[in-house]
Biopython code that builds the backbone (N, CA, C, O; Angstrom):
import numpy as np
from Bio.PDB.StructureBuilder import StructureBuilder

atoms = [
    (1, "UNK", "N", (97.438, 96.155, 54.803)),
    (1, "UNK", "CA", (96.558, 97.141, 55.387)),
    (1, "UNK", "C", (97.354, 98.407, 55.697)),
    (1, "UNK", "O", (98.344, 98.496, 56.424)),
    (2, "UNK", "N", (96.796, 99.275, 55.078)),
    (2, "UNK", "CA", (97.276, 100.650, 55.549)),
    (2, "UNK", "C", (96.862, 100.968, 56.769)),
    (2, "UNK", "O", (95.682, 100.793, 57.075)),
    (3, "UNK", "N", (98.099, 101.671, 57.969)),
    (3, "UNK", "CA", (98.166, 102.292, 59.242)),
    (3, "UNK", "C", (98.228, 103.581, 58.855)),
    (3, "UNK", "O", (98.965, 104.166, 58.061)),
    (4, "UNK", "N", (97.072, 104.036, 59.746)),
    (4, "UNK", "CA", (96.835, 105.619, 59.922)),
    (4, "UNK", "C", (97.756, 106.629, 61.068)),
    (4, "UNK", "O", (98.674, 106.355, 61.842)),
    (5, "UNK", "N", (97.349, 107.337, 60.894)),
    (5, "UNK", "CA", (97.712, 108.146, 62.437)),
    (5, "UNK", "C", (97.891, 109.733, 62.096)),
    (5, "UNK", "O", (97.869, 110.256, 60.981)),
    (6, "UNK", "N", (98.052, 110.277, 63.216)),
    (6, "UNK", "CA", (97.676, 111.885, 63.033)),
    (6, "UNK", "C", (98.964, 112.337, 63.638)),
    (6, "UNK", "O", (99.625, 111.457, 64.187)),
    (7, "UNK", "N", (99.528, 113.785, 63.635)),
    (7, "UNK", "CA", (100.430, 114.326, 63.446)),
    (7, "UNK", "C", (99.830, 115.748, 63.821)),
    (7, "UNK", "O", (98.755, 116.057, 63.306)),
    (8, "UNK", "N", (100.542, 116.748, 64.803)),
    (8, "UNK", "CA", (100.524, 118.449, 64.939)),
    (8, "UNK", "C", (101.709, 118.656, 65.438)),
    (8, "UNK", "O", (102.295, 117.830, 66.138)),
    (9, "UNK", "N", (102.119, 119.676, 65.147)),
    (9, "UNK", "CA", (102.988, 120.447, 64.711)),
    (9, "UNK", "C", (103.028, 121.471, 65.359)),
    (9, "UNK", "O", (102.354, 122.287, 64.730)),
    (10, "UNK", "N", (103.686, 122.235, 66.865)),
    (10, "UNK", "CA", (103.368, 123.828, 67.295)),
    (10, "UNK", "C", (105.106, 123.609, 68.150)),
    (10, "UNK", "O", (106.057, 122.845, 68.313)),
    (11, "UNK", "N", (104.665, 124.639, 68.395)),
    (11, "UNK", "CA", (105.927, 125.996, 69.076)),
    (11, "UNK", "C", (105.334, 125.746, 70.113)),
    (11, "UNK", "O", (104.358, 125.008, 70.250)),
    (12, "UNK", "N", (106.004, 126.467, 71.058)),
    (12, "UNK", "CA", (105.795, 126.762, 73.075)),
    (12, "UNK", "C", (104.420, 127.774, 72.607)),
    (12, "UNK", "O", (103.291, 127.300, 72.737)),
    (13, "UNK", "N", (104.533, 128.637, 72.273)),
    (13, "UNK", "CA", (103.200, 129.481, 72.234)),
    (13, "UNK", "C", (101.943, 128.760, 72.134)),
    (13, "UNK", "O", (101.076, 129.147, 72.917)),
    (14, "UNK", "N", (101.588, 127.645, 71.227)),
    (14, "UNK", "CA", (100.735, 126.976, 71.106)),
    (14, "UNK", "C", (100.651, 125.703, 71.726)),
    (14, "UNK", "O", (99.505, 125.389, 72.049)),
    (15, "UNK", "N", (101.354, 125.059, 71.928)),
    (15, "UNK", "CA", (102.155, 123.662, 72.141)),
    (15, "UNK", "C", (100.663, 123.357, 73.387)),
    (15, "UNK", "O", (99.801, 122.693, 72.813)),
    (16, "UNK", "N", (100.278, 123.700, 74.826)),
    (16, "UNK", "CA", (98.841, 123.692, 75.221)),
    (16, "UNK", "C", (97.609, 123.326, 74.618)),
    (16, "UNK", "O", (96.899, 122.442, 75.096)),
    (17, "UNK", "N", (97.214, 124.197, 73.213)),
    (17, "UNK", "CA", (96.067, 124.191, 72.448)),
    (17, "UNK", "C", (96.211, 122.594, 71.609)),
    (17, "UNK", "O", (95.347, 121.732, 71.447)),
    (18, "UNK", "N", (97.360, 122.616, 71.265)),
    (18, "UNK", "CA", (98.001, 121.232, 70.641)),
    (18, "UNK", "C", (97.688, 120.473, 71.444)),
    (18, "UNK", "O", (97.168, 119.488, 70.919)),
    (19, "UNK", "N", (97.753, 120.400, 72.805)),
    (19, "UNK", "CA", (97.653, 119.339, 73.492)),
    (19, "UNK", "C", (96.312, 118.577, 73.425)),
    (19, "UNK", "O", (96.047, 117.390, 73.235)),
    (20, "UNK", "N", (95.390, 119.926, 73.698)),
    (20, "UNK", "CA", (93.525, 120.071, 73.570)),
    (20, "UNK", "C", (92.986, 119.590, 72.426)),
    (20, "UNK", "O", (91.881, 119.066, 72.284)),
    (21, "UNK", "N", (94.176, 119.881, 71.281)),
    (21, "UNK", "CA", (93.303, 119.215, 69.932)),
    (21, "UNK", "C", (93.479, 117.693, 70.197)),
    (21, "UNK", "O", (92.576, 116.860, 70.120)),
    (22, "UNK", "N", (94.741, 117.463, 70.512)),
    (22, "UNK", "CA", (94.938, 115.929, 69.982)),
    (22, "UNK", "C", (93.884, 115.151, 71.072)),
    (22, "UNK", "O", (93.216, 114.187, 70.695)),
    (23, "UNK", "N", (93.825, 115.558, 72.155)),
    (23, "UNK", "CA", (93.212, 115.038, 72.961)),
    (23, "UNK", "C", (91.388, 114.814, 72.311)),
    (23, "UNK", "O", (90.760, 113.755, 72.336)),
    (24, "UNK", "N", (91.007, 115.845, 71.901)),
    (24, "UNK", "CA", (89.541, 115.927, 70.847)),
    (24, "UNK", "C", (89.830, 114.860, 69.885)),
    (24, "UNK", "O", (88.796, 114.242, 69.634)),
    (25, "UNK", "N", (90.945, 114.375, 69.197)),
    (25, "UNK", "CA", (90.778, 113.803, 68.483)),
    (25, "UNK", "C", (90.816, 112.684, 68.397)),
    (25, "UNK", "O", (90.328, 111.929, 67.555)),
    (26, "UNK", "N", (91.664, 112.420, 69.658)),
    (26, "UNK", "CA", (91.463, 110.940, 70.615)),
    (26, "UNK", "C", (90.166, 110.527, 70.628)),
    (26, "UNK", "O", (89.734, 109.562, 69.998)),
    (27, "UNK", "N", (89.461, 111.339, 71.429)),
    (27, "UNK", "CA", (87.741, 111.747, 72.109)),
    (27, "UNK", "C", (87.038, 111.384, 70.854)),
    (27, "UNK", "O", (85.988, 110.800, 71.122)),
    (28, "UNK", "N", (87.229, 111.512, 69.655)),
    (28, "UNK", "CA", (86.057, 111.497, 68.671)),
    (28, "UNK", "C", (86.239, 110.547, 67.533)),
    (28, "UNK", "O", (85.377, 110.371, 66.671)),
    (29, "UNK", "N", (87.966, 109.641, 67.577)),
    (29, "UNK", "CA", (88.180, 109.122, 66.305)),
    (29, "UNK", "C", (88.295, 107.541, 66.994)),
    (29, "UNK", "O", (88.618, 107.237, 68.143)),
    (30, "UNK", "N", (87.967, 106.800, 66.023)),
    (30, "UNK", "CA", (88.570, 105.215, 66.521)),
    (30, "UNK", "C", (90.201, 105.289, 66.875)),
    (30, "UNK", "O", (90.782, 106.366, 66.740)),
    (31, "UNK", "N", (90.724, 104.422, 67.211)),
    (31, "UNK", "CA", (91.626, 104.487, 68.065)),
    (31, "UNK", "C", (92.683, 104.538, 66.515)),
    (31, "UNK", "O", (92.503, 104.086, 65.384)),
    (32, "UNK", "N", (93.391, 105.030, 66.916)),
    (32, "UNK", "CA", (94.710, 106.049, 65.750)),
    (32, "UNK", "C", (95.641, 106.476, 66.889)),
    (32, "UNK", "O", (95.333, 106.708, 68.058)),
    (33, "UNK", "N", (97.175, 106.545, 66.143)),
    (33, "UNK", "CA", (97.911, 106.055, 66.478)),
    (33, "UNK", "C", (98.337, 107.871, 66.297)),
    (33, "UNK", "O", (98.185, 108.515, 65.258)),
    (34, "UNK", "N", (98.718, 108.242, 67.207)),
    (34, "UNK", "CA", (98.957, 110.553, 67.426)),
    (34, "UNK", "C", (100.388, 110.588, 68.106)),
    (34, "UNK", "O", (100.779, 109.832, 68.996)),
    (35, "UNK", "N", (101.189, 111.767, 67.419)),
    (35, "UNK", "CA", (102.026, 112.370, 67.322)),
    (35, "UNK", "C", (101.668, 113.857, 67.532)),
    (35, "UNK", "O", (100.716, 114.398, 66.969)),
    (36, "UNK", "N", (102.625, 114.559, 68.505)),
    (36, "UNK", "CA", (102.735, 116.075, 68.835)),
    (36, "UNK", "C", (104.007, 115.783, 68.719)),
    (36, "UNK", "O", (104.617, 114.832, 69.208)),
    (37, "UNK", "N", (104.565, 117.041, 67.737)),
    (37, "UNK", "CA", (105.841, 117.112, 67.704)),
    (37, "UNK", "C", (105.989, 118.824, 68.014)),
    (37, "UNK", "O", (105.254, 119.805, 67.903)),
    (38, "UNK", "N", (106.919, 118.642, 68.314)),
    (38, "UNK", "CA", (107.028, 120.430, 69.028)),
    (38, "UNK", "C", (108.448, 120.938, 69.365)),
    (38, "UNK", "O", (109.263, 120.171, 69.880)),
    (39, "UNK", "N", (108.812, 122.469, 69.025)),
    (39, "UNK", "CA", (109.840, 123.060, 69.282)),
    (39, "UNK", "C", (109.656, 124.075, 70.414)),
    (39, "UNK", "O", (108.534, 124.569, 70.525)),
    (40, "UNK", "N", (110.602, 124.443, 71.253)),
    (40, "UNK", "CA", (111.029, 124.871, 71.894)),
    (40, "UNK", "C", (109.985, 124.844, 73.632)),
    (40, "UNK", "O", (110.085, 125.577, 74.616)),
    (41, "UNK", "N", (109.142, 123.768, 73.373)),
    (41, "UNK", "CA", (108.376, 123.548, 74.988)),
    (41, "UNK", "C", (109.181, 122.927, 76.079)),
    (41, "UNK", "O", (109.790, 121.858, 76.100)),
    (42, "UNK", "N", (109.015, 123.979, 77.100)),
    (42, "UNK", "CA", (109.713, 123.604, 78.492)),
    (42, "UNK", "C", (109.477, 122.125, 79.402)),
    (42, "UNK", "O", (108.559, 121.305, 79.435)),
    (43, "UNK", "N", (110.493, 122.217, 79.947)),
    (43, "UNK", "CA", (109.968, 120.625, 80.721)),
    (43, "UNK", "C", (108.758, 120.817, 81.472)),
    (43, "UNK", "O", (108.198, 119.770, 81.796)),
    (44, "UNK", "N", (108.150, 122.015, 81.874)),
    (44, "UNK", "CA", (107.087, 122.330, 82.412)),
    (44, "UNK", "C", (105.718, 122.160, 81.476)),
    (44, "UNK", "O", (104.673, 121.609, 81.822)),
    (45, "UNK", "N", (106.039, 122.836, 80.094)),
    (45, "UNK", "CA", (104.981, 122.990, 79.232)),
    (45, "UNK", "C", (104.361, 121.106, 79.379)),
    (45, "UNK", "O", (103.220, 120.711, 79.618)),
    (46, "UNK", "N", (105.788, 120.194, 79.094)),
    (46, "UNK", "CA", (105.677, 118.985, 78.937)),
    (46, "UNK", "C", (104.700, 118.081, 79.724)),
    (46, "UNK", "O", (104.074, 117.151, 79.215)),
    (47, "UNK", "N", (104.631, 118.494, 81.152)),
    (47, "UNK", "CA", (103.475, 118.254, 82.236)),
    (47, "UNK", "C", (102.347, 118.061, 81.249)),
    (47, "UNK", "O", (101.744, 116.997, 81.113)),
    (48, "UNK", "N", (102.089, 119.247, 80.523)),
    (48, "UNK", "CA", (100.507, 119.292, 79.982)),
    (48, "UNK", "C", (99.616, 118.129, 79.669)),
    (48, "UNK", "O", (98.539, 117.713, 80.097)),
    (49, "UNK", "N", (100.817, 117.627, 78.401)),
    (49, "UNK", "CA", (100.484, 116.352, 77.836)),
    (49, "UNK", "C", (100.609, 114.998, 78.621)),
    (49, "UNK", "O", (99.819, 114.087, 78.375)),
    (50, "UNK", "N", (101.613, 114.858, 79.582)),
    (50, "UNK", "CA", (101.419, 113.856, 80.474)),
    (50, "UNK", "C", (100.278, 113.624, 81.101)),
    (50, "UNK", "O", (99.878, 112.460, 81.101)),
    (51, "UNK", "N", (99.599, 114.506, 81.681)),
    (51, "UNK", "CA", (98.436, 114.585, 82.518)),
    (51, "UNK", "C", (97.324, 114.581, 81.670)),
    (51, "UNK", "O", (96.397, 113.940, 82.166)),
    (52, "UNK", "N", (97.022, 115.159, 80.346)),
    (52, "UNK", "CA", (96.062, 115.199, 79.612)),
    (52, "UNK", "C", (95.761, 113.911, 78.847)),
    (52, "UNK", "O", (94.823, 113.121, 78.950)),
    (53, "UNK", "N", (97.063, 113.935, 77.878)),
    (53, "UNK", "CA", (96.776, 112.640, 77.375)),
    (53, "UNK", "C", (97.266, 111.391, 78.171)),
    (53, "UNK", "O", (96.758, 110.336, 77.793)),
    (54, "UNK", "N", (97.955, 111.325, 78.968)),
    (54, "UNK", "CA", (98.484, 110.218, 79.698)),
    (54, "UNK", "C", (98.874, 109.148, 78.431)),
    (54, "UNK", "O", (98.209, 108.115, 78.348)),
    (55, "UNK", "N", (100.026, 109.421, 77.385)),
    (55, "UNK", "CA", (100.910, 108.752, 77.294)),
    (55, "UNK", "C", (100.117, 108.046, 75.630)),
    (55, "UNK", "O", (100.628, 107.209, 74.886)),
    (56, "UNK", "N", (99.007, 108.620, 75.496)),
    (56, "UNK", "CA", (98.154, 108.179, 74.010)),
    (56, "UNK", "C", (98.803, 108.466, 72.890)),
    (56, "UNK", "O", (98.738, 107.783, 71.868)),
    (57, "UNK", "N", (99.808, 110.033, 73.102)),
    (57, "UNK", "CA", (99.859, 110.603, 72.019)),
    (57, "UNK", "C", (101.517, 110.491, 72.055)),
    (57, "UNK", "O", (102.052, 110.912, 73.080)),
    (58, "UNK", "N", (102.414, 109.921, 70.948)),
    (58, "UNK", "CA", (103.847, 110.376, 71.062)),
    (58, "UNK", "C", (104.100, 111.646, 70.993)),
    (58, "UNK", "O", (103.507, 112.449, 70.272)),
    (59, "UNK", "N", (105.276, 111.952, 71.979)),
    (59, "UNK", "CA", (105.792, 113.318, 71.935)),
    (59, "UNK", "C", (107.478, 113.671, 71.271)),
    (59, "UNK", "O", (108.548, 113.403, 71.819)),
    (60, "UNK", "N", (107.315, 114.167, 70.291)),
    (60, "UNK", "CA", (108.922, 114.621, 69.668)),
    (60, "UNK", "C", (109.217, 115.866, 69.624)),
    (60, "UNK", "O", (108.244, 116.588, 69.406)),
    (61, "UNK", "N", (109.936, 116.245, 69.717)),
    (61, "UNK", "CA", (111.378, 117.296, 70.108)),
    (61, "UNK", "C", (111.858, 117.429, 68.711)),
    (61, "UNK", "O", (112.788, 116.663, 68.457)),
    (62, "UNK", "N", (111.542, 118.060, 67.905)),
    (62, "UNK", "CA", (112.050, 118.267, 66.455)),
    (62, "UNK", "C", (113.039, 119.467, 66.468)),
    (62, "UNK", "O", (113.551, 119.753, 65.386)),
    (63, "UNK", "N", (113.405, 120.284, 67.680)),
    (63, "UNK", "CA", (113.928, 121.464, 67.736)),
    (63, "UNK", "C", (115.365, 121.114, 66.743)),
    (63, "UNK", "O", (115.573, 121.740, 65.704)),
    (64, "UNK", "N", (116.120, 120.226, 67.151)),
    (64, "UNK", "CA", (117.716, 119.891, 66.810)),
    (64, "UNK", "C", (117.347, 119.230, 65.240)),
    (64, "UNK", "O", (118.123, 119.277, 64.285)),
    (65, "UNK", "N", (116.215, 118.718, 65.227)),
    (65, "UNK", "CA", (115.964, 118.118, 63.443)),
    (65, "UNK", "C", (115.863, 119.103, 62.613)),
    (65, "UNK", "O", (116.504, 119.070, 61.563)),
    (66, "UNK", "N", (115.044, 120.161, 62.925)),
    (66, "UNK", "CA", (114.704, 121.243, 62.162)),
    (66, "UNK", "C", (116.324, 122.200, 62.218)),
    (66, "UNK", "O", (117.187, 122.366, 61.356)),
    (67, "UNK", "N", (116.255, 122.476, 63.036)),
    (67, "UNK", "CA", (117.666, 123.846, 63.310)),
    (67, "UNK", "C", (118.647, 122.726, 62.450)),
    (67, "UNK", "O", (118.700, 123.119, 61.285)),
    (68, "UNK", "N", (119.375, 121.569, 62.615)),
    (68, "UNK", "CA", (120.115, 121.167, 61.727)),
    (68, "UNK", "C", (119.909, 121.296, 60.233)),
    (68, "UNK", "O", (120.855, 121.431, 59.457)),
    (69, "UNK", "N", (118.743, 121.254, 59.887)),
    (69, "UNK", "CA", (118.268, 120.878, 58.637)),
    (69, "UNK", "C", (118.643, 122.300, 57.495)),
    (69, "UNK", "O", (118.330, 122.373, 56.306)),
    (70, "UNK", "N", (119.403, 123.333, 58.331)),
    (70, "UNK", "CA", (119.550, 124.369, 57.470)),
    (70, "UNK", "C", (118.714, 125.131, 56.817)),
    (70, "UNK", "O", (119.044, 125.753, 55.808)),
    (71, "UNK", "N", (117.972, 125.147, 57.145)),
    (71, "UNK", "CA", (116.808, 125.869, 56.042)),
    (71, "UNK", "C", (116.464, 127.450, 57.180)),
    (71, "UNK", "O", (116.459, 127.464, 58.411)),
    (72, "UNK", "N", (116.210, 128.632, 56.223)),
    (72, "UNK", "CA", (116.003, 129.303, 56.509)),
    (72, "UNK", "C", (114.510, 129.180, 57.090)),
    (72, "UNK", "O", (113.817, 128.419, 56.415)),
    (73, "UNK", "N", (113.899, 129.726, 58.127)),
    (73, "UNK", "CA", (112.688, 129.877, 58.493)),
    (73, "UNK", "C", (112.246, 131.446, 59.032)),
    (73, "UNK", "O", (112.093, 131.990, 60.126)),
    (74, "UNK", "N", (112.123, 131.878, 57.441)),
    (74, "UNK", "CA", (111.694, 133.151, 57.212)),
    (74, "UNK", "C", (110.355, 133.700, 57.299)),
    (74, "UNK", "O", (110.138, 134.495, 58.213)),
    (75, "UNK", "N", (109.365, 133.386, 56.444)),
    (75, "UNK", "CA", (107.857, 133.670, 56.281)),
    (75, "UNK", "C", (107.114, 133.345, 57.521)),
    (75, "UNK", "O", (106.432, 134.127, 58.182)),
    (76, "UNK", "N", (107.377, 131.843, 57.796)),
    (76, "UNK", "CA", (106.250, 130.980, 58.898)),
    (76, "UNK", "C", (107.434, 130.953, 59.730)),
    (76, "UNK", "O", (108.638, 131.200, 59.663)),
    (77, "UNK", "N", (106.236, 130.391, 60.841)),
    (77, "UNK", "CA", (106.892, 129.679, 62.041)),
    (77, "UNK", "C", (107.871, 128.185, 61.355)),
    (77, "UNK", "O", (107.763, 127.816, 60.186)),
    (78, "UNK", "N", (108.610, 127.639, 62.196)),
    (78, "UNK", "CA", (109.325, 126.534, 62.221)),
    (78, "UNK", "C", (108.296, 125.203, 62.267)),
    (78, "UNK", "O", (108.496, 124.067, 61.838)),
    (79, "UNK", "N", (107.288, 125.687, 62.848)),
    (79, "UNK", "CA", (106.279, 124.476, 62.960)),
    (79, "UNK", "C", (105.709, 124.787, 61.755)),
    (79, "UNK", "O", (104.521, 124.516, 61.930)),
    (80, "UNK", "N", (105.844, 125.208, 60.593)),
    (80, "UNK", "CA", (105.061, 125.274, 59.480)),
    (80, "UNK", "C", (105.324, 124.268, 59.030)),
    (80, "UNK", "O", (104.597, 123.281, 58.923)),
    (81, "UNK", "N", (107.336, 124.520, 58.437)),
    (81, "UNK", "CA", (107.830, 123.515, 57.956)),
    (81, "UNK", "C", (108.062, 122.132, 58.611)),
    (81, "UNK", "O", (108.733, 121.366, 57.921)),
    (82, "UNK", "N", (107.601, 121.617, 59.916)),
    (82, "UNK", "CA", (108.022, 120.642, 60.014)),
    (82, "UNK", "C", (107.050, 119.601, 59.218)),
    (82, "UNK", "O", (107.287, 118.467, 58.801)),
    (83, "UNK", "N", (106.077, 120.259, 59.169)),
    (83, "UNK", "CA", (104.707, 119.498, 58.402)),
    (83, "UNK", "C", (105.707, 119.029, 56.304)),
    (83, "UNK", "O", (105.477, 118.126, 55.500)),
    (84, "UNK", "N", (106.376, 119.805, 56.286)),
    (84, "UNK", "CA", (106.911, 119.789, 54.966)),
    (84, "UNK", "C", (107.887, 118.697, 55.052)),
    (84, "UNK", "O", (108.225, 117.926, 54.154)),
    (85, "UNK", "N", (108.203, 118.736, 56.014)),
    (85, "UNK", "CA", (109.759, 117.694, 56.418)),
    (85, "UNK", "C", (109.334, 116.208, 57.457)),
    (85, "UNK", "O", (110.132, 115.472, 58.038)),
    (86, "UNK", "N", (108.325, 116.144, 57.436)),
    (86, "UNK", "CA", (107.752, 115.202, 58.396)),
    (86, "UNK", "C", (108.300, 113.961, 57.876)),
    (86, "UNK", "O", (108.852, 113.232, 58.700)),
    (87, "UNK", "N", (108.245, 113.532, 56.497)),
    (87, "UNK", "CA", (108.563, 111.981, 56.041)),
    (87, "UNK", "C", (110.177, 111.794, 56.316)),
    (87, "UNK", "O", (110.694, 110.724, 55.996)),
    (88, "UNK", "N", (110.990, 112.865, 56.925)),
    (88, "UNK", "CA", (112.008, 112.824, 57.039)),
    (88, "UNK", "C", (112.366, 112.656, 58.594)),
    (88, "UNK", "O", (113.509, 112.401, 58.974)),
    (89, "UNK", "N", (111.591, 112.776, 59.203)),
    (89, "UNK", "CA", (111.798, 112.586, 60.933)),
    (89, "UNK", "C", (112.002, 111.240, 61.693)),
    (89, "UNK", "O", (111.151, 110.353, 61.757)),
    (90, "UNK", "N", (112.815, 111.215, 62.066)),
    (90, "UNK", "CA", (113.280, 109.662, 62.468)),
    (90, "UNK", "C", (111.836, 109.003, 63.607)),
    (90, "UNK", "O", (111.604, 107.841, 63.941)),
    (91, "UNK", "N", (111.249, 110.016, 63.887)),
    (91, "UNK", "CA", (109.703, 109.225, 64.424)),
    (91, "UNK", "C", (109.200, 108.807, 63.593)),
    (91, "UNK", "O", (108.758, 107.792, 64.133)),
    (92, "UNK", "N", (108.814, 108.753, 62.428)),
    (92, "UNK", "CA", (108.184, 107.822, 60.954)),
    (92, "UNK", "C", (109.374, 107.332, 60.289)),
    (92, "UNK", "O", (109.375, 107.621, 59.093)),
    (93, "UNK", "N", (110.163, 106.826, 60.595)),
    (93, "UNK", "CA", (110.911, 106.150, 59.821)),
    (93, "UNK", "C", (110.489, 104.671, 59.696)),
    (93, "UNK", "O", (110.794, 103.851, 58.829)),
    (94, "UNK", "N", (109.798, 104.560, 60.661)),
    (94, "UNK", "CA", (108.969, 102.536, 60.500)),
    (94, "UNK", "C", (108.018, 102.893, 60.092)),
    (94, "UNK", "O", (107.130, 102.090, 59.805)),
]
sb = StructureBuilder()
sb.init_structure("model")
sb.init_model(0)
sb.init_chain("A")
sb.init_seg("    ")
for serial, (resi, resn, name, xyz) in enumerate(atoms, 1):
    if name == "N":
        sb.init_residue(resn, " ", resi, " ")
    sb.init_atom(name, np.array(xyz, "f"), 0.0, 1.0, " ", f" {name:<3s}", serial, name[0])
structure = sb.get_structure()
Protein backbone atom coordinates (compact mmCIF):
# COMPACT_ATOMS: atom_id res chain seq x y z
CA UNK A 1 0.00 0.00 0.00
CA UNK A 2 1.12 3.27 -0.95
CA UNK A 3 1.55 6.12 2.03
CA UNK A 4 0.56 9.53 1.19
CA UNK A 5 1.30 12.76 2.77
CA UNK A 6 1.63 16.45 1.98
CA UNK A 7 4.56 18.71 2.07
CA UNK A 8 4.91 23.08 1.99
CA UNK A 9 7.61 24.72 1.58
CA UNK A 10 7.96 28.79 2.82
CA UNK A 11 10.43 31.33 4.21
CA UNK A 12 9.71 33.53 7.55
CA UNK A 13 7.66 35.88 5.29
CA UNK A 14 5.13 33.27 4.63
CA UNK A 15 5.92 30.51 7.05
CA UNK A 16 2.15 31.86 9.16
CA UNK A 17 -0.01 31.44 5.87
CA UNK A 18 1.81 27.92 5.68
CA UNK A 19 0.74 27.25 8.87
CA UNK A 20 -3.21 28.18 7.83
CA UNK A 21 -2.91 26.04 4.77
CA UNK A 22 -1.73 22.93 6.32
CA UNK A 23 -4.05 23.30 8.99
CA UNK A 24 -7.15 23.54 5.99
CA UNK A 25 -5.81 20.63 4.84
CA UNK A 26 -5.87 18.73 7.94
CA UNK A 27 -9.66 20.23 8.25
CA UNK A 28 -10.74 18.81 4.85
CA UNK A 29 -8.56 15.62 3.97
CA UNK A 30 -8.71 12.06 5.63
CA UNK A 31 -6.08 11.79 7.94
CA UNK A 32 -2.47 12.21 5.91
CA UNK A 33 0.53 12.31 7.24
CA UNK A 34 1.95 16.78 6.73
CA UNK A 35 5.20 18.26 6.62
CA UNK A 36 6.10 22.22 6.84
CA UNK A 37 9.46 22.59 6.08
CA UNK A 38 10.81 26.09 6.36
CA UNK A 39 13.84 28.47 6.25
CA UNK A 40 14.78 31.06 8.23
CA UNK A 41 11.49 31.13 10.97
CA UNK A 42 12.19 32.41 14.43
CA UNK A 43 11.68 30.47 17.57
CA UNK A 44 8.79 32.83 17.91
CA UNK A 45 7.37 32.37 14.34
CA UNK A 46 7.59 28.51 15.63
CA UNK A 47 4.78 29.18 18.44
CA UNK A 48 2.40 29.47 15.40
CA UNK A 49 2.38 25.94 14.48
CA UNK A 50 2.52 24.56 17.96
CA UNK A 51 -0.66 26.16 18.95
CA UNK A 52 -2.40 25.78 15.59
CA UNK A 53 -1.64 22.53 14.61
CA UNK A 54 -0.68 21.06 17.94
CA UNK A 55 1.93 18.68 16.77
CA UNK A 56 -0.27 17.07 13.40
CA UNK A 57 2.05 18.49 11.08
CA UNK A 58 6.08 17.70 11.12
CA UNK A 59 8.20 20.65 11.28
CA UNK A 60 11.81 20.84 9.40
CA UNK A 61 14.47 23.35 9.36
CA UNK A 62 15.89 22.86 5.83
CA UNK A 63 17.90 26.20 6.25
CA UNK A 64 21.56 24.19 6.75
CA UNK A 65 20.21 21.39 3.94
CA UNK A 66 19.60 23.87 1.41
CA UNK A 67 22.62 26.55 2.15
CA UNK A 68 24.95 23.35 2.16
CA UNK A 69 23.64 22.03 -0.94
CA UNK A 70 25.54 24.76 -2.97
CA UNK A 71 23.30 25.77 -5.37
CA UNK A 72 22.87 29.17 -6.33
CA UNK A 73 19.36 30.62 -5.41
CA UNK A 74 19.02 33.23 -7.95
CA UNK A 75 15.50 33.57 -9.78
CA UNK A 76 13.14 32.14 -6.77
CA UNK A 77 13.06 32.07 -3.31
CA UNK A 78 15.00 29.09 -1.53
CA UNK A 79 11.64 27.62 -0.76
CA UNK A 80 11.15 27.13 -4.47
CA UNK A 81 13.90 24.78 -4.66
CA UNK A 82 13.37 22.88 -1.72
CA UNK A 83 10.26 21.40 -3.48
CA UNK A 84 13.05 20.27 -6.26
CA UNK A 85 15.31 18.71 -3.60
CA UNK A 86 12.70 17.25 -1.33
CA UNK A 87 13.49 13.35 -2.17
CA UNK A 88 16.79 14.31 -0.84
CA UNK A 89 15.88 15.55 2.75
CA UNK A 90 16.69 13.33 5.49
CA UNK A 91 12.80 13.85 6.69
CA UNK A 92 11.74 11.34 3.71
CA UNK A 93 14.39 9.22 3.83
CA UNK A 94 11.92 6.23 5.33
Amino acid sequence: MTKSCFFLATDADYFPYACLAACRILDVSAPVEGFLLYTGASERDLEVPRHLLKGRVGLGDVTDFMTNFCFRFVTYSITAYVRLFSDRLPVFEH
